[in-house]
N, C-alpha and C positions, 0 to 999 in steps of 0.2 A: 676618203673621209669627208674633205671637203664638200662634195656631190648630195651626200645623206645629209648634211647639215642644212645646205640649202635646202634639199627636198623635205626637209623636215622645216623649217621654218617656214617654209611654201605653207605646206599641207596644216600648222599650226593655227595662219590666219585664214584657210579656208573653208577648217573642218570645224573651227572653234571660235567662235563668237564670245569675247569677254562678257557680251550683254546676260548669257545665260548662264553666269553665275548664280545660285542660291544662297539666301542666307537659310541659317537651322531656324526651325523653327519651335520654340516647347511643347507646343500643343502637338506635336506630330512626330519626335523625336523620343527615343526611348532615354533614358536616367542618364547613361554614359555619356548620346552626343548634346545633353540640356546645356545651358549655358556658351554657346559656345559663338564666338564673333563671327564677321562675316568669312566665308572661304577663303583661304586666301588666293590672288593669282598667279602668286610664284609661284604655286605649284607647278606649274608647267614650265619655269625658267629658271628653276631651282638649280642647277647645272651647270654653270658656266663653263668655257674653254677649257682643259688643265696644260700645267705645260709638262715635259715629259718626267720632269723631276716628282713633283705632285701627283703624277697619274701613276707612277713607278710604288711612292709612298703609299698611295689609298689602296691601290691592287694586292700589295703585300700586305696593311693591315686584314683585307679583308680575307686574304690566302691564311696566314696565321691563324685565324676566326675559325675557321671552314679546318685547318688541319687541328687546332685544340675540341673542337667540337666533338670530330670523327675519333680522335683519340681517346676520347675520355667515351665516349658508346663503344668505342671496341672494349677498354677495359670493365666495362660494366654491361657486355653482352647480353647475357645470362639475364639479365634485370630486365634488359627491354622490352618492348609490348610493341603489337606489332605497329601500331601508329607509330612507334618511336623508329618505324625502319623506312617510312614511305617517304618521309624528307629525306633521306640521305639519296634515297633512289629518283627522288627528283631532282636530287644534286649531279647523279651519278650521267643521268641524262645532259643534265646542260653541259656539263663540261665534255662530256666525248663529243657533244654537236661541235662545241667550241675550238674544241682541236682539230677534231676535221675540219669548219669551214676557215677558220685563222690561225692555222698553227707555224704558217708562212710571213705573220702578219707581225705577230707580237714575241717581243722581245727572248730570247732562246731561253733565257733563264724562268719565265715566265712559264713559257711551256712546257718545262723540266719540273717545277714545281707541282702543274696542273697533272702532271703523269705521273710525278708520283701520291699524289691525293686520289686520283681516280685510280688505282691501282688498290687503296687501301682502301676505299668506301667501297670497292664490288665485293672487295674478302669483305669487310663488315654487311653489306645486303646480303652476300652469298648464305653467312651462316645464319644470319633473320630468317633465310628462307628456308634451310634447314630445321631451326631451333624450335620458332616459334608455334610450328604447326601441333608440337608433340606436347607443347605449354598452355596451349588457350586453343584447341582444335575444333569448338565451334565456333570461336570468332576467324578463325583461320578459315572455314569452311564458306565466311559468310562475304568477306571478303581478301581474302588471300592472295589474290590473283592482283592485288595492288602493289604488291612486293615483286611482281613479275617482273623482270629486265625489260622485257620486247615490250611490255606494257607502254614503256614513257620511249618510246622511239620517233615521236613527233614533236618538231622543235618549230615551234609557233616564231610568225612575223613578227618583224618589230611594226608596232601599232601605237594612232595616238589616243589618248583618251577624248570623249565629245561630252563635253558637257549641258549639251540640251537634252539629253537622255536623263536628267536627273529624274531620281522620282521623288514624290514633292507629296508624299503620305507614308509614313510607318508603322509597323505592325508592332508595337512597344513588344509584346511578348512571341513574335513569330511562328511558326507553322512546322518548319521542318526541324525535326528531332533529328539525334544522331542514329535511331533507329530506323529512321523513316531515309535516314543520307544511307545506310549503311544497304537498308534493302531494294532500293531504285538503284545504288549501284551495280546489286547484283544483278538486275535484270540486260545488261550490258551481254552476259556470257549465253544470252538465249538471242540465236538468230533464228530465222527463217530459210525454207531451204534456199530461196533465191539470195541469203546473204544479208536480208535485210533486220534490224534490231527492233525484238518488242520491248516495244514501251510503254506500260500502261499510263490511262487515264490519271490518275490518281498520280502519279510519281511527275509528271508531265507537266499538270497544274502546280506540283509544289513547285518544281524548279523555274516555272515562269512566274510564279507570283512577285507582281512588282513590289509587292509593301514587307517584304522580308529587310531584314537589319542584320549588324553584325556576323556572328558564325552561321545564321541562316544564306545572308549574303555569300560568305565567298563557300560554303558546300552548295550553294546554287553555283557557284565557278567551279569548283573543285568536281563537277560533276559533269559540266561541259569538256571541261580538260579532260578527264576518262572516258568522257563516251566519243569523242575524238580519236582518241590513242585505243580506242575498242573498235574503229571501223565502224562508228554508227554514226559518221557525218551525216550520211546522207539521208538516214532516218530522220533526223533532226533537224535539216537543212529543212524537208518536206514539213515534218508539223511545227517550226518555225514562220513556215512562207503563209499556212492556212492561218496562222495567229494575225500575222502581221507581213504583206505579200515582200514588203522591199525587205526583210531582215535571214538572215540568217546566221549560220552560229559567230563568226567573226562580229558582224554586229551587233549581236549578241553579246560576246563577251566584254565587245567595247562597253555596250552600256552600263555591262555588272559590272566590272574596274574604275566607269565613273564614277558609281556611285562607292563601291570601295574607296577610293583615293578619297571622296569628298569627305567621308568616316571617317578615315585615316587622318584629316588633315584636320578633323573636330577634337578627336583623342592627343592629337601634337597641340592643340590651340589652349588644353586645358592639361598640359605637362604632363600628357604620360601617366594619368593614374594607374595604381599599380593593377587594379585588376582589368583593364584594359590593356595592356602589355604584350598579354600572349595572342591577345584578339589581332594587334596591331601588329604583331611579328607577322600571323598567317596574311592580312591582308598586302602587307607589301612582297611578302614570298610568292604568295598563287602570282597576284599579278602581277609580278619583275619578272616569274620563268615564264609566263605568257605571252611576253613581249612588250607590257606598258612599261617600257622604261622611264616615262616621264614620275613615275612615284617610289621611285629609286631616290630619295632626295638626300643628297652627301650630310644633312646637321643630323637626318635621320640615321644614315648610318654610322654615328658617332653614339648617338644611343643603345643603338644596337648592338654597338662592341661595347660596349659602355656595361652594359644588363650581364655579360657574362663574366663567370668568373673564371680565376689564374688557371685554372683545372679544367677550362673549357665548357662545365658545365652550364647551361642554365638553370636558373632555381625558381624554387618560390620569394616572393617579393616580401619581405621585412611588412606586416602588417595584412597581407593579401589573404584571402576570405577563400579558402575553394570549397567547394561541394565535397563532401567524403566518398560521395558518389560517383565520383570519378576516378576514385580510385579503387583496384580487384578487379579480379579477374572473376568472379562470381555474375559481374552486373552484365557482364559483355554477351549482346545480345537481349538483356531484359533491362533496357534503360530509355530514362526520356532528357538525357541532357543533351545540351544543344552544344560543347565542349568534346574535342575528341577523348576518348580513354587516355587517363595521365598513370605512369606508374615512377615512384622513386625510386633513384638509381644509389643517391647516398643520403645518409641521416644528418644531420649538424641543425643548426639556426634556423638555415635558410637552405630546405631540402635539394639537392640537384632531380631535376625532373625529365621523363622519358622524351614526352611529347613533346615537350615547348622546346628541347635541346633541338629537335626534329622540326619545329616549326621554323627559327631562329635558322640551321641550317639553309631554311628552302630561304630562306629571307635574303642571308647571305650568297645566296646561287644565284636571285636574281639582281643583284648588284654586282657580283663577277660578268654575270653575261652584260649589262651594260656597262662596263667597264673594256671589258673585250672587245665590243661589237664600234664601241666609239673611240677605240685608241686613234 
């Protein structure tokens, strides 16, 4: 542990220049990140030491989190959509990497818990995979194959975030729909016969557009992360290198997480409004299971167990605005929101909801695995 600490403190002041901090700017920021102070640079120092008492405590809060979550989608199966089942499966991923490469590592009781949570989330993926085909069978059709086990078999490097990659223009109302995310994904499942992945023009440019914000942002991540775990690196490595010769997807996806984290740490700066929430969960989730553990920051995950309730579910937020449009199954496939498909799991105050349970989840998977990976 020692070794990685240095190596990472090396690579910190080599790969990361404090000078290339940005401030937000109005004129170029869309509503959510307006007003918001300079970045801050804890973010990357957010983490101190733990000692083993503290690191025993935060590992079991967030194991608790992770077992009330999956508990409460099991009971409410039936309800879920299938957005509500791709967090668990990228839950179900980090931890089986987890116990292969450290199951030697971290404390016996630790990994008695992590076996029996991965035990229960494959019976809950199992029967999404089952259920959901026969409940919503053209959005199942369109992307289905996200729910696949083998699908998330690739457990990404720990990696730092570079913050001279920022982009320094926003697209206030962005580009990629979840219609436009939902059909470039599927183009993943068409190869060539020599193996290689088409990928149209059109899908190519959305995903590289630098002036993308929010959910445009990380489903530009969320799409590198599948076309990875689909065998189309090397598709992507090539019309990466024609864009820009030194990058590829790795540096890639460091820049996306940059710019992610730098979001994320605008929505922290201005307390977590509530409809910025479930934006916030997905950005620290893609990129915690990604390997940027630096936006893993411990006050954030106090929030974040914070947001759910005794019943494991997440909800809707006391006051929060959503689109009616994102919820039925009627729209899936004939929609332009840039929010994945939400469906309600329970009625009350403050609904329990599919997807943001499922976002929250992946949130929580990438702070196990930095918790794990830096015992």
């Amino acid at each position: 542990m020692l070794f990685i600490e240095i190596l990472l403190f090396i690579q910190i002041f080599t790969v990361i220049n404090p000078m290339n901090f940005v401030t937000s700017d109005e004129d170029l920021l869309p509503d959510i990140l307006m007003d918001s102070p300079h970045i801050e640079n804890d973010i990357l120092f957010s983490t101190s030491l733990m000692s083993e008492g503290e690191w025993e405590h935060i590992i079991s809060m967030v194991l608790n989190s992770i077992e009330k979550a999956v508990n409460f989608l099991w009971k409410h199966r039936h309800k879920v959509n299938l957005d509500g089942y791709i967090g668990p499966r990228m839950v179900e991923s980090v931890i089986q990497a987890l116990l292969k490469l450290y199951e030697q590592k971290i404390p016996y009781s630790v990994v008695v818990r992590m076996q029996i949570i991965l035990r229960n989330i494959q019976t809950l993926c199992d029967f999404g995979l089952y259920y959901v085909p026969k409940e919503t069978p053209f959005y199942f059709s369109r992307v289905g194959f996200l729910l696949n086990p083998q699908l998330w078999n690739r457990f990404y490097p720990v990696t730092l975030l570079n913050y001279s990659s920022i982009y320094h223009s926003k697209n206030e109302e962005g580009s990629m729909t979840e219609y436009d995310s939902d059909k470039c994904l599927q183009e993943f499942l068409d190869k060539t016969d020599d193996g290689l992945c088409e990928i149209s023009d059109k899908c190519w440019k959305l995903v590289t557009d630098e002036s993308e914000t929010d959910y445009g942002l990380t489903h530009q991540l969320f799409y590198i992360m599948v076309g990875l775990q689909s065998d189309c690196g090397e598709t992507m490595n090539y019309l990466l290198k024609s864009y820009r010769p030194w990058m590829n997807t790795e540096t890639y996806m460091q820049q996306l997480c940059s710019n992610v984290a730098i979001e994320a740490q605008t929505i922290a700066n201005n307390s977590f409004p509530v409809e910025c929430r479930d934006l916030f969960m997905e950005q620290v989730g893609f990129c915690g299971v990604a390997g940027f553990w630096q936006i893993c920051r411990m006050d954030w995950l106090d929030k974040i167990i914070a947001w759910q309730e005794v019943n494991g579910c997440y909800h809707k937020f006391n006051e929060e605005l959503i689109n009616p449009r994102n919820f039925g199954s009627n729209e899936y496939g004939h929609y332009k929101r840039r929010k994945r498909s939400e469906e309600i799991l329970s009625s009350g105050r403050e609904a329990c909801l599919s997807h943001r349970t499922s976002v929250a989840l992946t949130a929580l998977g990438g702070y196990l695995r930095y918790l794990v990976e830096f015992y």
